[in-house]
NUGU-484246 format. One record per residue: residue number from 1; residue in three letters; x, y, z of N, C-alpha, C in turn. Coordinates in pm, whole numbers. Layout:
BEGIN
NUVEX  drenza  pati  n.east  n.north    n.up  ca.east  ca.north   ca.up  c.east  c.north    c.up
NUVEX     NUM   ala       X        Y       Z        X         Y       Z       X        Y       Z
...
! end
This chain:
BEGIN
NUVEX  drenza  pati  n.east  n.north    n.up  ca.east  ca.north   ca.up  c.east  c.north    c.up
NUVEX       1   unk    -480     2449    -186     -449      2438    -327    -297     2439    -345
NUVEX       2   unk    -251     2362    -431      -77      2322    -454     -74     2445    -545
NUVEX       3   unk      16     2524    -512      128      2639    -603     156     2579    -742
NUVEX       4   unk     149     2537    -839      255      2501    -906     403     2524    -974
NUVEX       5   unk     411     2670    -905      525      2752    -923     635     2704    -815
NUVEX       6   unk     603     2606    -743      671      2604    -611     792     2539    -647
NUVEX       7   unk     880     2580    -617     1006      2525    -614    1073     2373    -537
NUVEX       8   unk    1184     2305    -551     1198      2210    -485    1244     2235    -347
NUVEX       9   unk    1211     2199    -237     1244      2230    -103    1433     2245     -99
NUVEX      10   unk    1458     2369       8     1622      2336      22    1631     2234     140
NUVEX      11   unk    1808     2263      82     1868      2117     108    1864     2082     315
NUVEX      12   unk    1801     2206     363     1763      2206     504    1656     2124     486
NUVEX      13   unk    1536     2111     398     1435      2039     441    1417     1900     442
NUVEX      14   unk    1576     1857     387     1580      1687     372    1504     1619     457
NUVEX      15   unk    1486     1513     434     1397      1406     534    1549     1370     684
NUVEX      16   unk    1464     1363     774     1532      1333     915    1571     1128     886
NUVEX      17   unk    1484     1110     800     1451       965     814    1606      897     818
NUVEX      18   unk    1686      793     874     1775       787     846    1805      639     724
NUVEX      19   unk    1609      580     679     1654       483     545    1671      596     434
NUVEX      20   unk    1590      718     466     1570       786     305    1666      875     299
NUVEX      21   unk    1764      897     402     1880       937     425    1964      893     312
NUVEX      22   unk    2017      738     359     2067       631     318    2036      612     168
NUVEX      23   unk    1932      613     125     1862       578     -52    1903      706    -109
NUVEX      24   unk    1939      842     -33     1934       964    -130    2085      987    -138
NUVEX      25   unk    2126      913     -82     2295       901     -93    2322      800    -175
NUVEX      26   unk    2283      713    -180     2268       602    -332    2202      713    -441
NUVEX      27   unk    2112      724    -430     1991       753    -531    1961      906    -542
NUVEX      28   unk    2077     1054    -532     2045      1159    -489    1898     1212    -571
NUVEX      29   unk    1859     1257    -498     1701      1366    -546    1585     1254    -501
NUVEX      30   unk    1609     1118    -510     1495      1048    -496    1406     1064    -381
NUVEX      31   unk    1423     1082    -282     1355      1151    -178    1356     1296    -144
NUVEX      32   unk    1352     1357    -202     1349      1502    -203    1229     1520    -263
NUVEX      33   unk    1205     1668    -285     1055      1682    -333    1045     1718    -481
NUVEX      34   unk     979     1705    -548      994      1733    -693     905     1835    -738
NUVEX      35   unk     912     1908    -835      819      2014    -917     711     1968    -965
NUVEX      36   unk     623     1857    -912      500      1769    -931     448     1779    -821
NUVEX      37   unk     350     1877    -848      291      1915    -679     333     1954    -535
NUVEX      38   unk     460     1910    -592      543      1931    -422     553     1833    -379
NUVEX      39   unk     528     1683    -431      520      1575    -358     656     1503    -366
NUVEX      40   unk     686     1457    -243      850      1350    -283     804     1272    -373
NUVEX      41   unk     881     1195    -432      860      1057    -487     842      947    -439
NUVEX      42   unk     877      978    -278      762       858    -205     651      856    -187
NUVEX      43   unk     608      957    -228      464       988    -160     393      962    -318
NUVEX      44   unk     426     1002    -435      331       954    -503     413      790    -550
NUVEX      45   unk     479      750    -521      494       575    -554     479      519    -455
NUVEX      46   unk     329      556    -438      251       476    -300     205      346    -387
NUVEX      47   unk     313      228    -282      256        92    -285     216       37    -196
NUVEX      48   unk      97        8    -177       24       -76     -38     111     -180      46
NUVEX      49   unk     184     -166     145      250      -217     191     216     -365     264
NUVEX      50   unk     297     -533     248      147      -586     285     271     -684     372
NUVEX      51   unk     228     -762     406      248      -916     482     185    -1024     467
NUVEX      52   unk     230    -1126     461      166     -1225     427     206    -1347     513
NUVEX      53   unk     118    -1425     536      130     -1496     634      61    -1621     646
NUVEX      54   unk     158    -1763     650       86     -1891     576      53    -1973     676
NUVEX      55   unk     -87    -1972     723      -89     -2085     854    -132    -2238     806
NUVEX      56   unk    -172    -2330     814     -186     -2443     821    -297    -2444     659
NUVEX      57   unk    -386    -2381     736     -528     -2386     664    -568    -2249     557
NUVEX      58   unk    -489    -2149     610     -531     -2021     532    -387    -1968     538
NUVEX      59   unk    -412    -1847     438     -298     -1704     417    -411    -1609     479
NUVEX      60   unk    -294    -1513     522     -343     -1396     593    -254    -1283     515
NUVEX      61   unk    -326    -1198     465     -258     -1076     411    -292     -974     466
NUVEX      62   unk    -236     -875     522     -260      -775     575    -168     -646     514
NUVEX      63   unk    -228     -555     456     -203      -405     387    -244     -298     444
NUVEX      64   unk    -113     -223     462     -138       -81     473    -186        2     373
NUVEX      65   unk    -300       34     426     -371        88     345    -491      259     436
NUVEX      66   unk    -370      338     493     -419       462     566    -496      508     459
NUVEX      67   unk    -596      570     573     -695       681     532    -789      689     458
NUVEX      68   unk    -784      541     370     -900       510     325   -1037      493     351
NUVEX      69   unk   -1148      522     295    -1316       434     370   -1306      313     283
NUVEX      70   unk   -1330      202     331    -1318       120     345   -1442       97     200
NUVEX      71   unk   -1540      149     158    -1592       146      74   -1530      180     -46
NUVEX      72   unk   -1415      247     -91    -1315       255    -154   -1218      153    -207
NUVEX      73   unk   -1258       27    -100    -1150       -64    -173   -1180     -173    -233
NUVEX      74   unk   -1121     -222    -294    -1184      -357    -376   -1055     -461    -346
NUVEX      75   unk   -1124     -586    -345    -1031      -714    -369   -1096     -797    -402
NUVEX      76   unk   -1032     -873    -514    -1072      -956    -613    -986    -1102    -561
NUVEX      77   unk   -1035    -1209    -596     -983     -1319    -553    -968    -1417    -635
NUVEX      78   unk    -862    -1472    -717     -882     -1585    -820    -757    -1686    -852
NUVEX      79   unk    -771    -1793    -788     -720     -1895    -754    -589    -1886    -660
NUVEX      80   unk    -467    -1866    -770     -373     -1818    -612    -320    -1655    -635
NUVEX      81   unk    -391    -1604    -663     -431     -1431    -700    -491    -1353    -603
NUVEX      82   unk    -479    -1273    -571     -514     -1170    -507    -496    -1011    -551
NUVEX      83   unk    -613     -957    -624     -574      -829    -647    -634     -738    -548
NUVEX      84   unk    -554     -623    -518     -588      -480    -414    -635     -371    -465
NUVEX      85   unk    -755     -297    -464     -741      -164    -525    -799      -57    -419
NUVEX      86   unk    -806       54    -450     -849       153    -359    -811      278    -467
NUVEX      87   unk    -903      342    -398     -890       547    -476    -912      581    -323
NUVEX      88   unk    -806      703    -293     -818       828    -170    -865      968    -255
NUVEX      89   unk    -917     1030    -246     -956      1143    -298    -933     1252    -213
NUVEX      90   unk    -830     1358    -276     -818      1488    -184    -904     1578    -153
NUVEX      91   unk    -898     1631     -16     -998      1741      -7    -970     1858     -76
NUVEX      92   unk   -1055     1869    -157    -1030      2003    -257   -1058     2158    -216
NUVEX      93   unk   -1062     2179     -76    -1092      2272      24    -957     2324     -10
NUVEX      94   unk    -987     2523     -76     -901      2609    -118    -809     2660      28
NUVEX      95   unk    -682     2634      42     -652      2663     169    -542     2782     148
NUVEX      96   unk    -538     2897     259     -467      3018     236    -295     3001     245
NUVEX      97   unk    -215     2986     174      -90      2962     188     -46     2851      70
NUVEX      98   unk      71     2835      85      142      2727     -32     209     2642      54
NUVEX      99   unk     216     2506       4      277      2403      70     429     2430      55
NUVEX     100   unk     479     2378     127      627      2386     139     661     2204      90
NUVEX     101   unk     586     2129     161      658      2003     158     515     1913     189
NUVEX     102   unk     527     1834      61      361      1779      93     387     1613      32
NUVEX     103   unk     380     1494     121      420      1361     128     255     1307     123
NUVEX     104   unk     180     1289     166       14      1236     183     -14     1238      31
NUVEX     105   unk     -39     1096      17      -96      1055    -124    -225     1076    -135
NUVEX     106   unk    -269     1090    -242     -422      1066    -294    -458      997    -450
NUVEX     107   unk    -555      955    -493     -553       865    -626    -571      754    -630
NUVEX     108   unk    -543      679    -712     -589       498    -706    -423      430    -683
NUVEX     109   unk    -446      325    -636     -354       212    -621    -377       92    -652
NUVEX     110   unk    -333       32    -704     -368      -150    -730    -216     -242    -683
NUVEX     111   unk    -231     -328    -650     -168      -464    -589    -221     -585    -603
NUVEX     112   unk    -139     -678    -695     -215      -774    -754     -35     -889    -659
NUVEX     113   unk    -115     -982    -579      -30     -1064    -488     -72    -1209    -562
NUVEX     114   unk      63    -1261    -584       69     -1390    -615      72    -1518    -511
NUVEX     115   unk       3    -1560    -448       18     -1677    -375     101    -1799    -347
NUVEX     116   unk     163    -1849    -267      226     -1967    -322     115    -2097    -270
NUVEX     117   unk     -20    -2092    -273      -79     -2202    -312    -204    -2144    -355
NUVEX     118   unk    -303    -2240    -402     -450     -2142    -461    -539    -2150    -332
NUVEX     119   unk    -647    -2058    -344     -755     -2022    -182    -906    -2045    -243
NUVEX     120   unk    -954    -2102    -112    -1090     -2070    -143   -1148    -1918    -149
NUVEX     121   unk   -1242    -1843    -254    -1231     -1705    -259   -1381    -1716    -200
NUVEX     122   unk   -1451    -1822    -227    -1625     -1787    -129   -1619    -1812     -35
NUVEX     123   unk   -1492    -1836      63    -1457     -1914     196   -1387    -1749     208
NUVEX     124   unk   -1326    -1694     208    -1246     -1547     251   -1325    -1437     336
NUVEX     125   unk   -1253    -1429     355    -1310     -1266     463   -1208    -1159     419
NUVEX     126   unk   -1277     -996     467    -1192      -872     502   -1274     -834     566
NUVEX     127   unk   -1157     -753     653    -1191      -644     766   -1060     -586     731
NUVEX     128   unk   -1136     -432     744    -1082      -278     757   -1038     -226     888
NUVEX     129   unk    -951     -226     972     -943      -134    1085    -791      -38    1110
NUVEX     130   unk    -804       89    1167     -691       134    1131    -633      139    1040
NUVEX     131   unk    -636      131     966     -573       184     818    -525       38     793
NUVEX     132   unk    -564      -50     817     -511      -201     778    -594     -271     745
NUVEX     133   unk    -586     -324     620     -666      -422     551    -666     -573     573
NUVEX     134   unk    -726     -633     644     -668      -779     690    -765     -871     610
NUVEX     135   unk    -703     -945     503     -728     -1087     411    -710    -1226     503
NUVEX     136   unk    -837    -1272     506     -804     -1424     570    -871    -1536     467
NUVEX     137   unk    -785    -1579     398     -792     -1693     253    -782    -1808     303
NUVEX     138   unk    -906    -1896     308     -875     -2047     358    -801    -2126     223
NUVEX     139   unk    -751    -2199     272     -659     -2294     138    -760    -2348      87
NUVEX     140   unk    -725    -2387     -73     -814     -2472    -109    -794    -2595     -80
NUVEX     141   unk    -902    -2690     -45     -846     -2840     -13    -714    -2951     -83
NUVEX     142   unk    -752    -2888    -189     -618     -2909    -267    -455    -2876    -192
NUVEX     143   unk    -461    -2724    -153     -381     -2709     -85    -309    -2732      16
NUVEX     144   unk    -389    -2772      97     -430     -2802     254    -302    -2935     266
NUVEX     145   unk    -248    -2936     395     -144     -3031     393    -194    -3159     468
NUVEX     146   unk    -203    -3282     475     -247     -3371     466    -143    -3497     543
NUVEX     147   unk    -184    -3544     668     -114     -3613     716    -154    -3740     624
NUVEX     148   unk     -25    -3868     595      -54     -3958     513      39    -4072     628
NUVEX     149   unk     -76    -4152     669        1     -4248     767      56    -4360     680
NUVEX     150   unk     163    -4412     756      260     -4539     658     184    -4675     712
NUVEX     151   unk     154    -4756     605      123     -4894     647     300    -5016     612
! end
């Protein structure tokens, strides 16, 4: 169970990281932990981290998306659209002590990806593995690039 009395971590507990290093020297406090559960502000402006990737015939999107069951997530598909959603739900198991420093998200997320051409969405697949969500979108024929021989 989160304290809510808990204070913001001292300035010993900074992150080692040396980007969030870098952003809290631009941006001081932004990676530090805040009086909202204890969580940094990276941890609750969890955005599904993705890639995208344009082969001939299809896009491939692939999102980080840890710790989820895979029954948790949704994706919607509509023309050159792609929306992401998912809920993680915390274990609500009362635990003896107070967090000091707590980054692990829980809650819903959405990611809505714009395409740069439209997909077939009854032609698509997903698979879940490792915490990675992998989208394989065949182009729509429309899309599809088209050798045009010269007479």
């Amino acid at each position: 169970m989160v304290d809510e009395n808990v204070k913001s971590a001292p300035q010993a507990m900074r992150s080692v990281d040396p980007v969030e290093q870098f952003f809290d020297s631009l941006l001081p406090g932004v990676f530090r932990q805040v009086n909202n559960g204890n969580q940094t502000a990276a941890a609750r402006a969890h955005i599904a981290r993705i890639d995208i990737l344009d082969r001939d015939n299809e896009i491939v999107i692939r999102a980080e998306v840890p710790g989820m069951d895979k029954e948790k997530l949704d994706v919607q598909v509509h023309g050159n659209q792609v929306y992401i959603s998912g809920s993680k739900e915390e274990n609500k198991t009362e635990e003896e002590g107070k967090y000091i420093y707590r980054e692990r998200r829980y809650g819903e997320f959405s990611r809505t990806v714009q395409l740069p051409v439209d997909v077939d969405a009854s032609q698509s697949k997903a698979a879940y593995k490792d915490g990675v969500l992998e989208l394989v979108l065949p182009k729509a024929e429309s899309a599809k690039r088209r050798k045009i021989s010269v007479e």
